[in-house]
C-alpha positions in Angstrom: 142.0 93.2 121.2 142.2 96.1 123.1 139.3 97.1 125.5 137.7 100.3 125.3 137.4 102.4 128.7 133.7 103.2 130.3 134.7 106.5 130.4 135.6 106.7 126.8 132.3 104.4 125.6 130.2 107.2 127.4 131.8 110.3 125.5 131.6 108.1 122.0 128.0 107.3 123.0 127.0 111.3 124.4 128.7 112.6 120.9 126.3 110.3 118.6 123.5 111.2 120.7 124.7 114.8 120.4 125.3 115.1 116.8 122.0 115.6 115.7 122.2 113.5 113.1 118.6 113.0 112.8 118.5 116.2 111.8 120.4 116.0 108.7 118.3 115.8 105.3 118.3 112.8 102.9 120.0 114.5 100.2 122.9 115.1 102.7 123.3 111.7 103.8 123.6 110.1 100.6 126.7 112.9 99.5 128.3 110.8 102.8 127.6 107.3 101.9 129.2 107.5 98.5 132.1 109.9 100.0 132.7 106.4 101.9 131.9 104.1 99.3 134.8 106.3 96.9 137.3 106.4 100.1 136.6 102.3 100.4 137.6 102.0 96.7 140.1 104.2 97.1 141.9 102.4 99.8 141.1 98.8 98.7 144.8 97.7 97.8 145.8 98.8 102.0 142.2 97.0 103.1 143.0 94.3 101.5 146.3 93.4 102.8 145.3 94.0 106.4 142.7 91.6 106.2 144.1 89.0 104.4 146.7 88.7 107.3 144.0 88.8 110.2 141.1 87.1 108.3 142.6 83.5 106.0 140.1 84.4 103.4 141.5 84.7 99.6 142.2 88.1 98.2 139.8 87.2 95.7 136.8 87.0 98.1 137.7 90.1 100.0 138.3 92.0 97.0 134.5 91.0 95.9 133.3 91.6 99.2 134.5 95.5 99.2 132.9 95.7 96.1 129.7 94.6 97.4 130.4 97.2 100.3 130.9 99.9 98.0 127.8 98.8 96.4 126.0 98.6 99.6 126.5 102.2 100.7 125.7 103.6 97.2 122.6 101.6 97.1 121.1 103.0 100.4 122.2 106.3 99.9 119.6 105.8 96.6 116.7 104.7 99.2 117.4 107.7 101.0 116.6 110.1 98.1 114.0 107.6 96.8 111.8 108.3 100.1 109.1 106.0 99.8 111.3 104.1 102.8 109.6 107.1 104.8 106.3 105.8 104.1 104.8 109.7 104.3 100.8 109.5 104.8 98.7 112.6 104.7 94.9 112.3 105.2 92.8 115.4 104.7 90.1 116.7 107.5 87.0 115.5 107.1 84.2 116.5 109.4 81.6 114.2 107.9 83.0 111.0 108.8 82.0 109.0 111.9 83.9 109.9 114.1 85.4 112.9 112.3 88.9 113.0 111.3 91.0 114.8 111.9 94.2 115.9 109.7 96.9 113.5 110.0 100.5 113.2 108.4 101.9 110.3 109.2 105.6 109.3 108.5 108.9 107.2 109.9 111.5 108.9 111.5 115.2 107.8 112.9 114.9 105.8 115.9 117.7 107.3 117.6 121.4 106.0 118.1 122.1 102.7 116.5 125.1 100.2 118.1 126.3 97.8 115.4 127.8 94.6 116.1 130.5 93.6 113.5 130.3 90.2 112.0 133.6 87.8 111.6 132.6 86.3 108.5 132.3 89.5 106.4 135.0 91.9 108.2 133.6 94.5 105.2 130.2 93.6 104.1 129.0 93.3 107.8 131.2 95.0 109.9 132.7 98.4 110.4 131.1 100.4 107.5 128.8 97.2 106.4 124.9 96.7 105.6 123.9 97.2 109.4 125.6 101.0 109.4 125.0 101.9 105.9 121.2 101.1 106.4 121.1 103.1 109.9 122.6 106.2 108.3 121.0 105.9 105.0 117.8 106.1 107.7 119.1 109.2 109.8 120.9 107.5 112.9 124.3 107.7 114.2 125.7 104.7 114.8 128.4 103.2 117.4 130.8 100.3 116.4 131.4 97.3 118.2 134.2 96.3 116.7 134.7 92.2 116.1 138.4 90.7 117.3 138.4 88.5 114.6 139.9 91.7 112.7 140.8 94.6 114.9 143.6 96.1 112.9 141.1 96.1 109.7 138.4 97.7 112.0 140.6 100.4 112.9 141.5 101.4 109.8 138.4 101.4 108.2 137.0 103.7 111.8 140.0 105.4 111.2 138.8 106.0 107.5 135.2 106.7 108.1 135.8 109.5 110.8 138.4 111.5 108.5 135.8 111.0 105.5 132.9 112.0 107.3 134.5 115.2 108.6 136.2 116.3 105.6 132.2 116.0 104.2 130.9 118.0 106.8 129.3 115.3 108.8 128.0 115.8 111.6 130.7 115.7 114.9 130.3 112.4 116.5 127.9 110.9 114.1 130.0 107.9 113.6 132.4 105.9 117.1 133.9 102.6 117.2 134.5 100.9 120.4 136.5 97.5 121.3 136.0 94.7 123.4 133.3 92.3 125.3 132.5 94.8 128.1 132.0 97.5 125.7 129.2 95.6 123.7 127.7 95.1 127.1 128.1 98.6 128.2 126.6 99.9 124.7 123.6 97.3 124.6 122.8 98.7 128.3 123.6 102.6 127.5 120.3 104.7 128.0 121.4 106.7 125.0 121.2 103.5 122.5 118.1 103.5 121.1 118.4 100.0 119.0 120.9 97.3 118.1 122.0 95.5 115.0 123.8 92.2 115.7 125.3 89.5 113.8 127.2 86.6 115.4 126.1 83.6 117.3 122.7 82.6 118.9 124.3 82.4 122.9 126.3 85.9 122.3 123.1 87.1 120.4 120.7 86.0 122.8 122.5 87.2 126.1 122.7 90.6 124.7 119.0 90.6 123.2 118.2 89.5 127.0 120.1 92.5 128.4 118.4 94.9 125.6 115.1 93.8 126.8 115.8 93.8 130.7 116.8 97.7 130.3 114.5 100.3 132.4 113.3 101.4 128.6 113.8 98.1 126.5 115.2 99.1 122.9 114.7 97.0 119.7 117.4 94.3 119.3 117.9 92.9 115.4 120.3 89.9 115.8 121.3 87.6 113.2 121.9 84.1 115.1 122.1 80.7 114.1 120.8 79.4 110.4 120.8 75.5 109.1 119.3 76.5 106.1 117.3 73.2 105.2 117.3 71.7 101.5 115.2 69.6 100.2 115.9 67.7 97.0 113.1 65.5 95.5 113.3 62.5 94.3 112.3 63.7 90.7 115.1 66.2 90.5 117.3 63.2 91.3 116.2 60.6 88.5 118.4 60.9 86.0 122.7 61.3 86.1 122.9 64.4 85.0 120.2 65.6 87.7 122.6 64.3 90.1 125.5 65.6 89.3 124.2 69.2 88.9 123.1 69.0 92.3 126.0 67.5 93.8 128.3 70.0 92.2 126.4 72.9 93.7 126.0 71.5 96.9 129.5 71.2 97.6 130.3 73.9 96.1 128.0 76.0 98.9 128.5 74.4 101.9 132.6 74.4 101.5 132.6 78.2 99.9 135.0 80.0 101.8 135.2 77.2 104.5 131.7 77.2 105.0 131.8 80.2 107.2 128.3 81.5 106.0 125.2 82.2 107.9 123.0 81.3 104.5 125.3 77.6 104.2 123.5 74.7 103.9 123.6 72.8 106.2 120.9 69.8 106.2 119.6 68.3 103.5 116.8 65.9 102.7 118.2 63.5 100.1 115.8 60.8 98.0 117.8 57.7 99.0 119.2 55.0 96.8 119.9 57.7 93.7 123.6 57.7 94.0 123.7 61.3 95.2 126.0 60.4 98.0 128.9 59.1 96.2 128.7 61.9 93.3 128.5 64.5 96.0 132.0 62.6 97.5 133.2 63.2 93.8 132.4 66.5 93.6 134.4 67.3 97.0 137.4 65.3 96.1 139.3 68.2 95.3 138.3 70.7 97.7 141.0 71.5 99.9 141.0 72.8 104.0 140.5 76.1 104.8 141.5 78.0 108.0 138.5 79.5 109.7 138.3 82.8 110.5 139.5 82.1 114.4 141.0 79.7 116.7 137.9 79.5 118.7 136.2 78.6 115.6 138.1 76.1 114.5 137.8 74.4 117.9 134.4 74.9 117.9 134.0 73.0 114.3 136.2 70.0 115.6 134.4 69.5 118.8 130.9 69.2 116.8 131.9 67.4 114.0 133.6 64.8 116.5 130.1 64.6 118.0 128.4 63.7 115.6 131.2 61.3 114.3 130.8 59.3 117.7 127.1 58.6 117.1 126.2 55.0 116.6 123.4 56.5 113.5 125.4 58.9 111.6 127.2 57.7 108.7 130.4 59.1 106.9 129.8 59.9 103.5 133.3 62.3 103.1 136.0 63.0 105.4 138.7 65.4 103.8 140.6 64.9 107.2 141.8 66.5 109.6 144.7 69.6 109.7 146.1 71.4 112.0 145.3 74.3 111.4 142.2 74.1 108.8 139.1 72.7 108.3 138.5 70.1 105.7 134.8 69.0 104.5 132.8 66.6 106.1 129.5 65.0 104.9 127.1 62.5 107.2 124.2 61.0 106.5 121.1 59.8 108.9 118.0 58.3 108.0 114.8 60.1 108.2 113.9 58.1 111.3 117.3 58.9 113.3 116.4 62.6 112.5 112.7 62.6 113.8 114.3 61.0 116.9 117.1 63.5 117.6 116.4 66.2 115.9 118.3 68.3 118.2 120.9 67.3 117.4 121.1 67.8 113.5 119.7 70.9 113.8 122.7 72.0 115.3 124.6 74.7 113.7 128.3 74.0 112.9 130.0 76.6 111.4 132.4 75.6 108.8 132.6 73.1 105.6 130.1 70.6 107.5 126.7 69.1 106.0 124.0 66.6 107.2 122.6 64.7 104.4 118.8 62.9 105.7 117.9 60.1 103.7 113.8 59.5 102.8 112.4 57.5 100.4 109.5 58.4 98.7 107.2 55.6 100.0 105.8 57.7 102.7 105.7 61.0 101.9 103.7 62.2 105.4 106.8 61.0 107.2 109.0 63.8 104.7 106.2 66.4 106.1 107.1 65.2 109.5 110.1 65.7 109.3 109.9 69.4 108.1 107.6 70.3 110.7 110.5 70.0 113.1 112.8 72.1 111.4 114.1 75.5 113.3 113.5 78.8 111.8 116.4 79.8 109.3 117.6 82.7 106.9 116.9 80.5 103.3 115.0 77.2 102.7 115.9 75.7 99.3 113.8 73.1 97.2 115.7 71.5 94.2 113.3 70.2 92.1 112.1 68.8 88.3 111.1 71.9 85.7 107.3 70.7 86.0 107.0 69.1 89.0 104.5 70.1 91.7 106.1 71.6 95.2 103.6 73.8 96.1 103.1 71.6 99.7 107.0 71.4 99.8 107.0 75.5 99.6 104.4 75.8 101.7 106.2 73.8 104.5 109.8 75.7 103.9 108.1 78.9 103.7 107.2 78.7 107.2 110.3 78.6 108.5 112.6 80.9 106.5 112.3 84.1 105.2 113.6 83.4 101.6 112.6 80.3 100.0 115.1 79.4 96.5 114.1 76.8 93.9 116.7 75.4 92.1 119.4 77.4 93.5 121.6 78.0 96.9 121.5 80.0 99.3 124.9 81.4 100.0 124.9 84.6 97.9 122.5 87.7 99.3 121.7 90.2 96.6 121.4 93.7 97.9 118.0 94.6 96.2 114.5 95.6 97.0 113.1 92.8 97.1 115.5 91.2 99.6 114.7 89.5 102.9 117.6 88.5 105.0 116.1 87.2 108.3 113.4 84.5 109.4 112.1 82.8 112.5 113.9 82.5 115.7 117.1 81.3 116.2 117.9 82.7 112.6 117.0 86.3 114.1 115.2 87.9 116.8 113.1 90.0 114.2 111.7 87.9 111.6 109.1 90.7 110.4 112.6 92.9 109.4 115.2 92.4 107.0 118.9 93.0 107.7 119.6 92.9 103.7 118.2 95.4 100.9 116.0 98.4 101.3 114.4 97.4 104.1 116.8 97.2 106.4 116.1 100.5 106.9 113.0 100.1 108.5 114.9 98.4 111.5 115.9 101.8 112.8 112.8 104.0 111.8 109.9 104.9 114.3 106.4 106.3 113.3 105.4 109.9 113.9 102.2 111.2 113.3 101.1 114.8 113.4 97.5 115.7 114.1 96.1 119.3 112.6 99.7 120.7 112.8 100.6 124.0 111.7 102.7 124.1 108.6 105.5 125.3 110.4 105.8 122.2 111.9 105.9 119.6 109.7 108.9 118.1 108.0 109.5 118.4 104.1 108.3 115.4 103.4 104.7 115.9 104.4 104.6 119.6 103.3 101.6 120.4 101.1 102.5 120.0 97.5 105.4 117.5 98.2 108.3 120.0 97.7 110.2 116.8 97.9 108.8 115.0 95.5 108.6 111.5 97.0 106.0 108.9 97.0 103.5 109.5 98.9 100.0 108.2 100.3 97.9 111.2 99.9 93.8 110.3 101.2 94.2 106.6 100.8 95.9 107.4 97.0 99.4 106.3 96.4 101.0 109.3 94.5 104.3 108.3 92.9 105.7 112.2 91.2 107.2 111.5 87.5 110.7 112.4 88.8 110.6 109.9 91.8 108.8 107.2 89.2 111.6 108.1 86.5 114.5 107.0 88.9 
């Protein structure tokens, strides 16, 4: 990949800076988000082919992931006219209380400009035009590229894409850069015109670059997705009978080999009853799955190296090999007892990106060791509990809930619904932000700072905290949330 010049970073960087992009209103920005979503769908059969080439991933799971671009940017450009994301607070004078108070209008406000790392797992979803830049312009910020090498052609074309679109719409000038290469995401975490990061990759890249963010003159907020094991736990209830089992089984490998297990949400650990039969169903279940080239040569050194570490420890069982390609990555399952686990647990809490899976075996005979055990766990995107219709997990929730920021029951994590309600990030090393979400509406809030304006003349004071909401957004007017019919009708 090619390596952008300092020279050239600084004028990309001045432009976003100069755009006034902040400026622009929400009705404005959400024209621009779908203008890209239709250009995206537009363009998919030319997308497609370019990163099937640089990528190894099937046409049918990078034609599903433009979709869920496509969906992505038309679904924060609906935040943006929704407003609440703005979180607009008026509170009237009042002389009487103690100490009197003044009037205040309160609301958040784009942070500034936004540098976006791209991902290499989804080179749509989560790279050029992905969640991390849809949700920074659907918030008012102009945002800078780092483009990933695992797809460089792809990331030019869609850059290439998003500048003519956002011209032709009467963006901004400059709103939108790209830039290429390890020195450039160096030069744009350190730029004093970057006002926050959004990062997805691993937890050393992530870290050394969260460490330069917050070693700047004026630190800036750093939002880095890192490292996830994803725990599951299955109980031994869920496990009783065959068809229990096999249900599990089933799902199991079909997550943690989807798409070579190149997910941050795959699951990899989980707590097993032992002596159910689990482990030779679950070998079942893989027998077909094939190898799958990862996304790049590192990578597929990188999975060899650890799974032949933990193949050379004297307390790790095989439960399935697929074997070994030369130029793939076939499934592997071990198993460790609870007690290896507690004494190493470095060690299984390891990452390993790919079709790779730690099975721990416990017995229900002393349940405080399971709790243990838990207690150890990293912080991680998803927890998962797989468990009997009726039975009782609140204790197993409570445990799992501390360390991830979504919790599933009876389901698997790999699949991320853009929503509301969504909460894509948890506990360090899974990200550097746990309180934000890099998934669904509020991954807006990542790039929004608070304003408040005391006793300000009318003039002043933007739309959205105008007397009589002009807007029409929700708003908290003296302690009262006020939702207009036309914003509670959408």
């Amino acid at each position: 990949m090619s390596e952008t010049t300092p020279d050239t970073i600084d004028a990309i960087v001045a432009a976003a800076a100069a755009s006034e992009f902040s400026l622009t209103d929400r009705a404005a920005r959400a024209l621009w988000l779908h203008a890209l979503a239709d250009a995206l769908d537009a363009d998919r059969a030319e997308l497609l082919a370019i990163a099937r080439i640089e990528t190894h991933l099937s046409e049918g799971r990078l034609d599903g992931e433009i979709t869920r671009t496509v969906n992505q940017l038309r679904f924060f450009a609906g935040v943006a006219i929704e407003g609440s994301y703005l979180e607009a607070t008026i509170d009237s004078a009042d002389g009487s209380l103690l100490p009197p108070r003044p009037s205040l209008r309160r609301m958040l406000r784009p942070i500034g400009v936004v540098a976006v790392f791209a991902a290499s797992n989804f080179p749509f979803a989560f790279s050029v035009l992905g969640n991390d830049t849809a949700s920074a312009f659907a918030a008012g910020c102009p945002v800078v590229v780092k483009a990933h090498p695992g797809h460089p052609e792809l990331s030019r074309r869609v850059a290439s894409l998003a500048e003519r679109v956002l011209d032709e719409s009467g963006a901004p000038a400059g709103c939108f850069g790209m830039v290429e290469g390890v020195d450039a995401g160096i030069a744009l975490v350190q730029h004093p015109l970057v006002s926050a990061v959004g990062f997805t990759g691993s937890t050393r890249g992530g870290r050394a670059l969260f460490d330069l963010a917050c070693a700047r003159p004026a630190p800036i907020p750093f939002y880095g997705e890192l490292g996830s094991i994803n725990p599951v736990v299955i109980t031994p209830t869920a496990a009783a009978t065959p068809d229990g089992v096999a249900s599990i089984a089933a799902g199991l490998a079909a997550s943690f080999t989807r798409d070579g297990g190149q997910y941050c949400t795959k699951p990899g650990l989980v707590f097993v009853p032992a002596e159910t039969g689990f482990e030779s169903v679950l070998s079942a279940a893989l027998s077909g799955v094939p190898s799958h080239r990862l996304l790049t040569d590192g990578m597929e050194t990188a999975f060899a190296r650890g799974s032949e570490a933990l193949l050379e420890r004297s307390d790790v069982e095989v439960v399935f090999d697929g074997g070994s390609g030369a130029d793939a990555a076939s499934p592997l399952v071990v198993a460790v007892t609870l007690e290896s686990f507690a004494a190493a647990p470095e060690v299984f809490l390891e990452e390993h990106f790919g079709p790779l899976t730690v099975l721990v075996r416990y017995t229900d005979a002393d349940p405080a060791a399971l709790g243990a055990a838990l207690a150890l766990l990293d912080g991680s995107l998803t927890a998962s509990i797989h468990h009997a219709p009726d039975e009782d997990v609140p204790a197993l929730a409570a445990a799992l809930s501390r360390i991830a920021g979504r919790v599933i029951f009876n389901g698997w994590p790999t699949g991320v619904a853009i929503a509301w309600g969504q909460q894509h990030g948890g506990p360090w090393p899974a990200t550097t932000a746990s309180v934000h979400s890099s998934v669904g509406a509020s991954a807006m809030r990542r790039f929004l700072q608070p304003i408040a304006y005391q006793d300000a003349p009318a003039s002043v004071l933007p739309a959205e905290l105008a007397d009589g909401n002009p807007l029409g957004i929700p708003r908290r007017e003296d302690g009262v949330l006020v939702v207009p019919a036309a914003a509670a009708a959408e």
